[in-house]
N, C-alpha and C positions, 0 to 999 in steps of 0.2 A: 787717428785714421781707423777703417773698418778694415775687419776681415771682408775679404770679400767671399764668402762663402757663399752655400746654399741657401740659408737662411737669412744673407744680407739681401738676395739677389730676388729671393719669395718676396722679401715685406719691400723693398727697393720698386718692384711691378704691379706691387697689390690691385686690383681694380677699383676706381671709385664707382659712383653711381652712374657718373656723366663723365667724360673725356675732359669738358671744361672744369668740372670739379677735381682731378687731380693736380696735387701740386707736387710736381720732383725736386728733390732738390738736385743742385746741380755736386759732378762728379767732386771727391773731395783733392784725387790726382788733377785734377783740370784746374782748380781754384786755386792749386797749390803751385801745378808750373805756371802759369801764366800769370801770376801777381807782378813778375819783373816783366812782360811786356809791353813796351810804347804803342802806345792807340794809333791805329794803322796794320801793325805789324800784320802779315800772313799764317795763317793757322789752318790747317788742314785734320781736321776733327770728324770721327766719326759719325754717324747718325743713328740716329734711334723716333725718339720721338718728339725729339728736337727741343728737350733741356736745356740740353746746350747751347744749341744756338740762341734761344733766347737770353740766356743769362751772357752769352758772348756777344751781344745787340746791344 
């Protein structure tokens, strides 16, 4: 797991050249609790710039 620090949160935001060109990965708390959920289930998950939802798609 990361620290979540200042310096995770800099290079975690970086800008690429183009929106398309960035790749996030996704959260490594979010990969970790949801490994035990049945497809369907309900999750209520923050937003940003939508990581997440992709990798939850």
């Amino acid at each position: 797991m990361h620290d979540f620090d200042k310096n995770y949160w800099e290079e975690h935001w970086v800008s690429a050249t183009s929106p398309k060109e960035r790749i996030m990965p996704v959260n490594p708390y979010l990969a970790d609790e949801t490994k035990q959920l049945s497809p369907g289930t309900a999750l209520d998950e923050g937003c940003a710039i939508g990581t997440e939802a992709l990798w939850l798609a």
